[in-house]
N, C-alpha and C positions, 0 to 999 in steps of 0.2 A: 504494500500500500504506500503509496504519496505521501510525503510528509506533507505536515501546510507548510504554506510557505508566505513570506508577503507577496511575492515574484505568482504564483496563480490565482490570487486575489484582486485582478486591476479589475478598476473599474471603466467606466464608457468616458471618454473624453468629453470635454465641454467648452467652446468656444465663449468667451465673455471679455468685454471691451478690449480687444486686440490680442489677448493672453490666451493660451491655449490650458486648462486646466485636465488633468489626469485622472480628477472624477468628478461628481457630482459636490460630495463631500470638502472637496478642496475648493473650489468654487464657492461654496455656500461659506466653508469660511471668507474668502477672499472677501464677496459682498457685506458680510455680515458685521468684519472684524477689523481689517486690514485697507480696503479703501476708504472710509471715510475718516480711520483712525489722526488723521492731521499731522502721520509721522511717514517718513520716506522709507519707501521699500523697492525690492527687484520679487522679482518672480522666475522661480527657475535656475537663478545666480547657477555656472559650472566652477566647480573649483577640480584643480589635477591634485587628487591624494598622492598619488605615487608614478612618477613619470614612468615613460617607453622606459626599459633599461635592457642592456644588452649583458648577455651573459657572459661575463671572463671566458671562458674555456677556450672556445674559437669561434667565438665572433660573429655566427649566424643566427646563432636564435637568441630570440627578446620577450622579455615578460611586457606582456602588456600593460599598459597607465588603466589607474584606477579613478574614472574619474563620480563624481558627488552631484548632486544637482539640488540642493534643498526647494522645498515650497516656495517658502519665503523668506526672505533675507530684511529684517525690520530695524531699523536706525532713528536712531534720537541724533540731539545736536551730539554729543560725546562720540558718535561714532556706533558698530553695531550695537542694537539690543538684544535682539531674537532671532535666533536661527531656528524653524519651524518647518515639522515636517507632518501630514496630515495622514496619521492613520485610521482603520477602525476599530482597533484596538491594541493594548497594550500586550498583549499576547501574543504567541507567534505567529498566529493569522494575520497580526500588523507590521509583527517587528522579529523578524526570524536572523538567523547567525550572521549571516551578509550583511545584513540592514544595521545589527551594533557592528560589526566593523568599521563599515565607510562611518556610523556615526563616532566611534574613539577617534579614529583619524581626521576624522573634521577634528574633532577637539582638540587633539595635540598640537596641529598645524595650525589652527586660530585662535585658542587659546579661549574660545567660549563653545558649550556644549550645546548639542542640539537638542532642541526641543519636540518630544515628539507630543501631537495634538489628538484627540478624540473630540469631534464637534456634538454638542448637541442644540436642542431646541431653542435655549436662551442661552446656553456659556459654551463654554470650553474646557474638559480639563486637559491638564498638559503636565509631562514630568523631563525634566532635564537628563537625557541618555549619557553613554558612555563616560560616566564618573561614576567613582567609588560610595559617594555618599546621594546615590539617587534615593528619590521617593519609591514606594512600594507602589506596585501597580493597581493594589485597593485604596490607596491612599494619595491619587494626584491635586495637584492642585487646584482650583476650579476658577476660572475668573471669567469677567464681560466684558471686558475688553485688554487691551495689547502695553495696558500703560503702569508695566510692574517689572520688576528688575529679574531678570531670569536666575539667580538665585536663590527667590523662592521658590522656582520649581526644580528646586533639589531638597536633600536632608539634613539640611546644616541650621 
């Protein structure tokens, strides 16, 4: 049997004000949370976790670059706030062993963690990944809007 995975759980794309979102869910955030919040964001942002790299031995074969694409990239005057990524759950149906990967490596390389999202009908909750002192996933954070320092969605 198939493990779950996040990778056979996409959803149907969705076309909205020039952006192309990857579900309904992410979208519903975007409208909900994120464009009228009065604070600057990308959507999509690529970042290269781990470049093309050639293998010593002889020179033919390459590991391929790992690359990231978070939801949304969220900024205040100071520079990033939120690195957000939209799942449907905190479980491995949302978040399986690839997905904490690329998110420790975002972390180490930015030095802020990502945040993964679960939307619902009036909030959001969200717990900050790839760090040692994360929230439990019974226990995230819940907020209604974007304007909180993403170290409360960890366990410190």
């Amino acid at each position: 049997m198939e493990q779950p995975t996040a990778l056979n759980r996409r959803g149907t794309k969705v076309k909205l004000d020039g952006y192309t979102f990857d579900s309904q869910k992410e979208a519903d955030f975007y409208t909900r949370f994120v464009r009228d919040s009065g604070l600057k964001f990308e959507v999509h942002p690529h970042y290269t976790l781990w470049p093309l790299t050639q293998l010593p031995r002889d020179g033919r074969l390459k590991v391929p670059r790992t690359i990231y694409s978070p939801d949304f990239l969220i900024y205040d005057e100071n520079g990033p706030l939120h690195v957000y990524d939209v799942k449907n759950s905190f479980g491995v149906y949302g978040i399986d062993a690839s997905v904490k990967l690329r998110f420790k490596l975002f972390a180490m390389a930015n030095g802020i963690p990502v945040e993964a999202v679960v939307v619902r009908k009036h909030d959001f909750k969200t717990i900050a990944q790839g760090i040692t002192k994360q929230r439990k996933p019974t226990q995230p954070l819940v907020r209604d809007n974007l304007r909180y320092d993403w170290i409360e969605a960890t366990n410190i």
